[in-house]
Every structure is written in C-alpha cells, then in structure tokens.
C-alpha positions, 0 to 999 in steps of 0.5 A: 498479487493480493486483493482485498477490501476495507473501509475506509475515507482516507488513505491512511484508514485503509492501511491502518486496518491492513495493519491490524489484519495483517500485522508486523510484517505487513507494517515494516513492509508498508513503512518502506513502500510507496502508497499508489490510488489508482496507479497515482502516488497517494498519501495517508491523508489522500481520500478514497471513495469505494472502488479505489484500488490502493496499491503498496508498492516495496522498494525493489533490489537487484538489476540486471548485470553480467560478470 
C-alpha cells in the first residue's frame, strides 16, 4: 500500500495530480479501478475535505480453484 497527500476539493483533483506525479502507468491503472473516500464508493466530482483517504481500488484476477 501506498500513502500520499494532495491538495485538493474534489475528488477528480486529487487524482488528477496523482496522474501528474505518478504518470501513464498510474492513469491506466486509475482508468480501471474503483475510486473509494473513506471506504465508500466515490466519484471524481465527490468533495473531500482534508484528512479524507482516497482509496483506488484495481480490478482483481484469478480465484481459488483445484484441478
């Protein structure tokens, strides 16, 4: 896991400077995932105020399975 801290009022300006620091990879990832504030399911124009945790949740592969 990985923490970090932005500026921000909305949730679609934090990601967007997660983008800028973090580049390509980090934008197809985010393009996929699942955007959480505080454990609830968010979108990009869902306000945050200082403190919130935003949480990107991938999508996840693979199961348990026996052959």
């Amino acid at each position: 896991m990985r923490h970090d801290e932005f500026d921000g009022s909305t949730v679609g300006e934090v990601l967007q400077q997660a983008v800028v620091r973090y580049g390509d990879d980090f934008a197809r990832i985010l393009s996929v995932s699942q955007v959480w504030v505080n454990g609830e399911s968010a979108t990009q124009a869902d306000s945050v105020r200082p403190y919130d945790e935003i949480e990107v949740l991938p999508p996840v592969s693979g199961g348990c399975g026996s052959r």
